[in-house]
ZAKE-282398 format. One record per residue (C-alpha): z, y, x; residue in one letter. Coordinates in steps of 0.05 Angstrom, whole numbers, plus 5000, padded with zeros to 4 digits. Each point is the difference from the previous one (the first is absolute). Layout:
<lomars>
ZYXa
...
</lomars>
This chain:
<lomars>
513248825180x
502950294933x
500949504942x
500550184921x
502249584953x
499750004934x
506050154950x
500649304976x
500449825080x
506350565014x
503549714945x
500249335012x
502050145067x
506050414971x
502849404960x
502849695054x
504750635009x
500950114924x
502049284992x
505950105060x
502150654957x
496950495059x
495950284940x
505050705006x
498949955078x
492149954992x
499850654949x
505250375048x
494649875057x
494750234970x
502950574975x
502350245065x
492649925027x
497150414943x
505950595018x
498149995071x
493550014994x
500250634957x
505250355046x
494949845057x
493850354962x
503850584978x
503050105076x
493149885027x
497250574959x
504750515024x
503849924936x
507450084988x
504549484974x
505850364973x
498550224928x
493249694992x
498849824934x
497549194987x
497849854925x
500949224994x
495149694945x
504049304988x
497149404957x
504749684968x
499649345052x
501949865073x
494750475021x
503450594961x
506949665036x
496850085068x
498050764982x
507550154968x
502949685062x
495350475045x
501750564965x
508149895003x
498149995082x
496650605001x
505050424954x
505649725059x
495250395049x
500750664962x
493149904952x
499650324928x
499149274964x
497850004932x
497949324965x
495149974944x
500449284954x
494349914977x
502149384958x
505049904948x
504849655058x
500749975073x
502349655051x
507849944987x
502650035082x
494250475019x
501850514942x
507249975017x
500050125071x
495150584984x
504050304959x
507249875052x
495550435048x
498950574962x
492549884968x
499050384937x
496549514946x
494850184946x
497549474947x
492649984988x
498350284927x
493750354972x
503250684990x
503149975072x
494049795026x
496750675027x
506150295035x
501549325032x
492450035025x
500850635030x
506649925033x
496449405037x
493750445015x
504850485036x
504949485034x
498749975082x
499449174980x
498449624946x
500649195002x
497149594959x
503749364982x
497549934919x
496849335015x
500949485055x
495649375018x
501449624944x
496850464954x
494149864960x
496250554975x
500050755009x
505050564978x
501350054923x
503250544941x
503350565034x
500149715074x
492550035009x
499650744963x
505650125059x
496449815050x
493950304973x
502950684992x
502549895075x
494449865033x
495950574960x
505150585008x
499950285071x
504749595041x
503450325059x
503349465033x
499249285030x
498549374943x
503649375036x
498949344967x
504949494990x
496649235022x
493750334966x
497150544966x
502549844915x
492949724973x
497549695064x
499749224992x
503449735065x
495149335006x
493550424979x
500950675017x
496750214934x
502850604965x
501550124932x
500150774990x
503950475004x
502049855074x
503750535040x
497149985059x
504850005064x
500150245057x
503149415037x
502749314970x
505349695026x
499549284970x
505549445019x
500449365043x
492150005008x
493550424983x
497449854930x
492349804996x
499250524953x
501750565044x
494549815046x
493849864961x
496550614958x
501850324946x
507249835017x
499750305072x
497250684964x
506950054970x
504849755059x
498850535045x
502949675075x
504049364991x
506949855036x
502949364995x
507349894994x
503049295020x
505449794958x
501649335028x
494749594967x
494349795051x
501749345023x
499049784925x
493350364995x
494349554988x
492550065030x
498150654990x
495650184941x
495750615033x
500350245078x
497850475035x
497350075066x
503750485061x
498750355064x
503449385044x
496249454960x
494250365010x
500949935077x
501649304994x
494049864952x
494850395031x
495849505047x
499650205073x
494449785053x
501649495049x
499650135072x
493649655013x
497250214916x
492550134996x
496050254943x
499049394969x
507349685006x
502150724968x
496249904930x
492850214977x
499850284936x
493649984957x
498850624957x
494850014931x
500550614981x
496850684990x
494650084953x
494550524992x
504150324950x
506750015047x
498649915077x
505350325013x
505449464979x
496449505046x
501550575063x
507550054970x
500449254991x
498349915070x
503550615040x
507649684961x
497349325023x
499450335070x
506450315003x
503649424977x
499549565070x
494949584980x
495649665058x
492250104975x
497550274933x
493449774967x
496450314945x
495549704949x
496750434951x
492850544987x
496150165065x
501450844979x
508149794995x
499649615065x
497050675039x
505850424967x
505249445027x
496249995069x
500750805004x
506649944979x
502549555029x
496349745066x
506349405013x
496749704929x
494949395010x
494650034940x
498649364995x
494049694949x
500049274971x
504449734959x
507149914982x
499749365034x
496450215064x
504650485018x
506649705043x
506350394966x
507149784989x
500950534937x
494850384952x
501250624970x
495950084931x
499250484936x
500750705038x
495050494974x
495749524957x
498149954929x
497549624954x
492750075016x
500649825072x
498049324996x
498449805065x
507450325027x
502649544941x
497049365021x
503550195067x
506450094976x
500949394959x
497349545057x
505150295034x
505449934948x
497949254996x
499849925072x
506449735002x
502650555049x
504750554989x
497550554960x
502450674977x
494650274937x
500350714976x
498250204928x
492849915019x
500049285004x
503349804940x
494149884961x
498549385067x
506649744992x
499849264972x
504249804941x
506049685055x
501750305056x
504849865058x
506150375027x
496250125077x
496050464948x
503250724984x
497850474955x
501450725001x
499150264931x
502350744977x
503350064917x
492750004976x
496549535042x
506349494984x
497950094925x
493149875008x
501449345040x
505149854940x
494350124948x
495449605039x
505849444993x
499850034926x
505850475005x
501350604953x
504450505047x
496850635012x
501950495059x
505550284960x
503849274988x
498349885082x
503750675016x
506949984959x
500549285025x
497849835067x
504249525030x
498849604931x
492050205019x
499349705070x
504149394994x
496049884937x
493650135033x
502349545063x
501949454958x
492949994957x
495750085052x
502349565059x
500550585042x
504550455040x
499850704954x
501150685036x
500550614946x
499550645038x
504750534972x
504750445025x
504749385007x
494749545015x
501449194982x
498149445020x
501449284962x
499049255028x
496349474954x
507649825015x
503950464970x
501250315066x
500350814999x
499450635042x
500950804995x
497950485039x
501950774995x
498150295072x
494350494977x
498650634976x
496650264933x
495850355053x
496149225010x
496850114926x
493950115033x
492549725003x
499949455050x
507349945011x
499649304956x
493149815048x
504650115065x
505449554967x
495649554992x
497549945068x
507950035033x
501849334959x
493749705019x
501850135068x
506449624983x
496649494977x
495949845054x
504850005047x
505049634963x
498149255027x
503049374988x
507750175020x
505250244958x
505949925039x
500750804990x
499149994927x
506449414999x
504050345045x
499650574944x
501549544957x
492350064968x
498749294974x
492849805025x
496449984934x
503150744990x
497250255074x
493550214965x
504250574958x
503850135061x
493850225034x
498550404947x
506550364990x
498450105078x
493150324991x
503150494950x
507050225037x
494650125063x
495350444960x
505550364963x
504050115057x
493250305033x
498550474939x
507150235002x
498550145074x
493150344989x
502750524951x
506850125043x
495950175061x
496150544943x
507250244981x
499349574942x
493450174981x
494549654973x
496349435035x
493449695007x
499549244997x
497650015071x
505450395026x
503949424970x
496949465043x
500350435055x
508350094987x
499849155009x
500749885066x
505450455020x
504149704941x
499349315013x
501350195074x
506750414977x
502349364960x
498749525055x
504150375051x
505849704951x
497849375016x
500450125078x
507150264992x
501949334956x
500950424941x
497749544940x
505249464983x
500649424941x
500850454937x
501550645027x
501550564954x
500450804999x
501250454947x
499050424969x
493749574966x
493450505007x
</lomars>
């Protein structure tokens, strides 16, 4: 499992080192990270070492030290090193050993301003150290129109950021532009939140994370995220002796005349997520479609309460007008059991909700539930802000808050939150959100009273809810990725997404066979 802190977090974990005078050893450490890391990518791509030519864009703080410091590394293995100072100082160690190696150093004025821009547009790398975690704010004066002209002119090389791309808050991942957007990150002693929750991750590029000696003072994490071995130690498993019933029957309200086809989706991720029985509850013409569709579906009549579930799924492919589907869904919601609702159901949900209920908003849907909260964010506020978004949206409603994205989150009532990156763009499709749905109800049914696997992650009980979540997504991204790769990374349908389910979650639990997952593990780089 990978855990991000934020910047406040890193630092305090530093002072224990700064206050024994290991503050030089710390900088030297990460330095030497950020130089390998770039020696690495440049070797990977074929590219030669000797005489490449590495434009350094140092801040005038530790984070321009760390870049200096890099820099004076790679001019020792035969690199072209020229530093641009964007303030009017730098860091006094950094700049010297810079300049003992040989790196050429240009001061940051208007009138120098367009040749320095295009010496960095033509250099093989480019690292950004301007501005480090403890910044506040974007880019001003001459170091934004830098970085502006940078990332408009036509770059030929690699962009490597220093901790985090300069503009990028650490604890929010919102971005104050200009950004220069990287092709990797290489941030120090432990992923920053911000580099893993949108629009931060849309400037990181991949994330490597360089120890520097600080973990055993790191506190609870403020933001993880979910991998391949947790997956197969999360993932529930049938018992020897399992039936249908012991293995969780999900109940499905969904579908409408308008959109039958999200109560077929809903269903077929539901199916391919290993749950025992799935009953549907919804308008006699949906219920044929589901039959024909799906012949393992029981289409059930009654009510809520006459039909024997351990989790509903609600909201898929309903709208406002579909009364009788929302009298459904909010006897489920207020059944007490656990309940995942898509969009469609939040005009059932009551005023307080409970975390055994997720939501699975996208940016707009979020905003709507916001306004219907007496809130005034619109889509735009949800999107350059969404780790702020969800927890928010956890912490008014009651409930556990997934907000689908390309790094999707999901937030605890608790505090307690999860990223997942393991799709494609190719899953911005119609249905793919109704097949989500139907995976984490499958979860959720199965889920039962134990948690011993959610502690032995570490997963506090109250938190197991988001866990499941974070679960639901890293399946169904992991099965989009799949669907496209088998296409040659083409498009994909939604149903060739719940289709792609079961052979992940069978890849992943082979890792669990071979006693792959452990307490905390950890592989980089971050995806």
């Amino acid at each position: 499992m990978i855990s991000a802190y934020t910047g406040t977090q890193v630092r305090a974990a530093e002072e224990p080192l700064l206050a024994a005078g290991l503050g030089d050893t710390l900088m030297q450490r990460a330095a030497h990270g950020l130089a390998s890391a770039v020696v690495h990518e440049l070797t990977s791509r074929g590219r030669r070492l000797n005489g490449a030519r590495v434009v350094v864009l140092a801040g005038k703080g530790n984070n321009g030290g760390d870049g200096l410091y890099a820099g004076a590394f790679l001019a020792a293995r035969g690199m072209r090193t020229t530093a641009v100072l964007t303030g009017d100082a730098a860091h006094p160690a950094g700049l010297a050993a810079f300049e003992r190696a040989g790196g050429r150093v240009h001061r940051l004025t208007d009138a120098a301003l367009p040749e320095l821009a295009a010496e960095a547009a033509a250099a093989d790398v480019v690292i950004d150290a301007v501005l480090g975690t403890g910044a506040k704010g974007g880019l001003r004066g001459s170091a934004a129109d830098l970085v502006q002209a940078v990332s408009d002119g036509n770059r030929r090389g690699l962009v490597v950021a220093c901790d985090l791309p300069s503009g990028v808050d650490a604890d929010t991942g919102e971005a104050a532009l200009p950004v220069l957007p990287a092709d990797v990150t290489v941030t120090f002693g432990g992923a920053k939140a911000g580099l893993l929750a949108d629009p931060g991750a849309d400037y990181a590029g991949r994330v490597l994370v360089v120890p520097i000696g600080i973990a055993e003072h790191l506190p609870q994490p403020s933001l993880r995220r979910l991998e391949d071995a947790d997956l197969a130690h999360l993932l529930p498993l049938p018992a020897r002796r399992a039936q249908k019933y012991s293995r969780g029957v999900l109940g499905v309200v969904a579908g409408s005349e308008d959109y039958p086809g999200a109560a077929v989706l809903a269903c077929r991720g539901a199916l391919a997520a290993g749950v025992g029985m799935v009953r549907y509850l919804g308008p006699p013409s949906v219920a044929d479609l589901v039959r024909q569709s799906c012949p393992e579906v029981v289409c059930s009549t009654g009510s809520v309460a006459d039909n024997r579930v351990q989790a509903w799924l609600v909201g898929s492919g309903m709208g406002p007008q579909d009364h009788d589907q929302l009298a459904r869904a909010r006897d489920a919601i207020t059944s007490g059991l656990p309940v995942v609702a898509d969009a469609g159901a939040l005009p059932a949900l009551p005023e307080t909700l409970a975390p055994h209920v997720v939501l699975t908003p996208h940016a707009g849907e979020l905003a709507s539930l916001f306004r219907r909260l007496g809130g005034g964010e619109d889509r735009e506020a949800v999107e350059a802000g969404t780790l702020a978004a969800v927890r928010q949206a956890a912490g008014r409603t009651g409930a556990t808050v997934l907000l689908k994205g390309a790094s999707t989150l999901v937030a605890a009532p608790s505090g307690d939150t999860f990223s997942q990156a393991d799709g494609t763009p190719w899953l911005a499709t119609a249905g793919s959100g109704d097949v989500l749905a139907g995976v984490i109800g499958a979860l959720l049914a199965q889920a039962g009273p134990d948690v011993g696997r959610f502690s032995e992650a570490g997963i506090a009980a109250e938190s197991r809810w988001a866990a499941i979540a974070a679960l639901g997504a890293a399946l169904h991204g992991s099965a989009g990725r799949a669907a496209s790769e088998a296409v040659s990374g083409g498009p994909i349908t939604a149903g060739g997404v719940a289709n792609a389910i079961p052979e992940i979650w069978g890849k992943v639990s082979m890792l669990s066979k071979h006693g792959a997952w452990k307490r905390n593990s950890h592989s980089q780089p971050l995806r």
